[in-house]
C-alpha positions as CSV (number, residue, x, y, z in Angstrom):
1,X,118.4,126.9,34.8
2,X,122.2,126.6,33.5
3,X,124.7,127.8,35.2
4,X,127.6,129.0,32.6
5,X,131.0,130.2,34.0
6,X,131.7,133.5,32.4
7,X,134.1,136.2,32.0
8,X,132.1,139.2,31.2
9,X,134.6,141.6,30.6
10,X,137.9,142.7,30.0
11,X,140.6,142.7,30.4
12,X,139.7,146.6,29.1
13,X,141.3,149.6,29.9
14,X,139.6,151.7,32.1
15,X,139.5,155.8,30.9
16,X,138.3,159.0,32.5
17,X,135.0,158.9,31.5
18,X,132.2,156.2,32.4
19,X,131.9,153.5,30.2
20,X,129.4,150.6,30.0
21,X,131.4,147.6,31.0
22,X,128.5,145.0,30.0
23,X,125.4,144.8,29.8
24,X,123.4,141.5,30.9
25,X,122.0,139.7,28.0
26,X,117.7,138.9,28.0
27,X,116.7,135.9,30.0
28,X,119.3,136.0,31.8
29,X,121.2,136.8,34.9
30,X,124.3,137.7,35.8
31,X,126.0,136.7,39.1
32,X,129.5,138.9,39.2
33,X,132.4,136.8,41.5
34,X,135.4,138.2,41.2
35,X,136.7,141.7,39.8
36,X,140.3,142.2,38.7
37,X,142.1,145.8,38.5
38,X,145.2,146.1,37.5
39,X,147.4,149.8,37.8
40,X,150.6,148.5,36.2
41,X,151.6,152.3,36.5
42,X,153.9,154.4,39.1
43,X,151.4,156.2,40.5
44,X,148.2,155.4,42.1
45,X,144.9,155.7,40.3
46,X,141.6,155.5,41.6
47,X,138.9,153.2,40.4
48,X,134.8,154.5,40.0
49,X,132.6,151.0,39.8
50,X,128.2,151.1,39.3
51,X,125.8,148.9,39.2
52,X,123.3,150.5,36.8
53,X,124.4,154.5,35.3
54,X,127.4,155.4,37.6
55,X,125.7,157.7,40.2
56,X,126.6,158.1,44.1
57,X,123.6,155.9,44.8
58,X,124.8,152.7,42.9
59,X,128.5,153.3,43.3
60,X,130.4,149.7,44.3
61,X,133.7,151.8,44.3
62,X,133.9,155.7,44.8
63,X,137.1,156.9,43.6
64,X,138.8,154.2,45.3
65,X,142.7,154.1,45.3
66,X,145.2,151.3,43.8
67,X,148.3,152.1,44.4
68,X,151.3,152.0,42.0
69,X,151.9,148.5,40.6
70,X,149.2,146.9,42.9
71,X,145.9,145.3,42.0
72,X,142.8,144.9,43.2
73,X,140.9,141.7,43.6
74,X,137.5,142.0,44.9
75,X,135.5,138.6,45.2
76,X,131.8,139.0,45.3
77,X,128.1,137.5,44.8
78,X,126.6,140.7,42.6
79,X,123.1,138.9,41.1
80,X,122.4,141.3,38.0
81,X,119.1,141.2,36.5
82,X,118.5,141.4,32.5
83,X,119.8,144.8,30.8
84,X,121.0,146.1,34.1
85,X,124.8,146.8,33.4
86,X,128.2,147.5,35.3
87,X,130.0,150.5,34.6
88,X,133.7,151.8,35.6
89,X,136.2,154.3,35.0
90,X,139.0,155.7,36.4
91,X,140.4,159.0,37.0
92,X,144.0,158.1,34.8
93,X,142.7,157.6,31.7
94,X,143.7,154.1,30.0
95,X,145.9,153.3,33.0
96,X,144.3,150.6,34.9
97,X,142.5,147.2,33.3
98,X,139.8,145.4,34.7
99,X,138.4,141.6,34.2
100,X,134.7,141.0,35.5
101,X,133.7,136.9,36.4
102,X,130.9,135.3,37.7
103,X,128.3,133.2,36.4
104,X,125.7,133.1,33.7
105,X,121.8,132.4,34.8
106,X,120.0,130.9,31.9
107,X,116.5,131.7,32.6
108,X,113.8,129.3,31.3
């Protein structure tokens, strides 16, 4: 099994609305160590982060505030199966960026 250092997304600006962030790619998994967010504005904005369709169940992050000029950095160990994605938004719309890292499984 290879291990492959991987950014899988962003940086992206977040908007209002959910939005798939990735999605993990067959035969593989996805091992998520690190997540970025940035709210270079003058307010604070509140971050919305799922594992799997954003619903309160699989919510990471549940309207969770960054305050103005700050970022988040949240290191992690997230193991994501094959097609399972993340998915994010926030509720400024294209405000905030975020950058997902972590590893890449290689199954087989």
């Amino acid at each position: 099994m290879a291990r492959i250092a991987t950014r899988f997304a962003g940086p992206l600006l977040l908007t209002n609305g959910t939005v798939t962030q990735f999605t993990v790619a067959a035969s593989t998994k996805a091992v998520i160590r690190h997540i970025h967010v940035q709210n270079p504005s003058g307010s604070a904005a509140t971050l919305t982060l799922s594992i799997g369709a954003d619903a309160a169940g699989t919510r990471l992050f549940d309207a969770y505030s960054i305050g103005a000029g700050t970022t988040l950095d949240h290191f992690c160990y997230y193991v994501l199966a094959a097609a399972e994605i993340m998915a994010a938004h926030s509720g400024t719309n294209n405000i905030m960026t975020i950058t997902i890292d972590g590893d890449s499984l290689v199954l087989g």
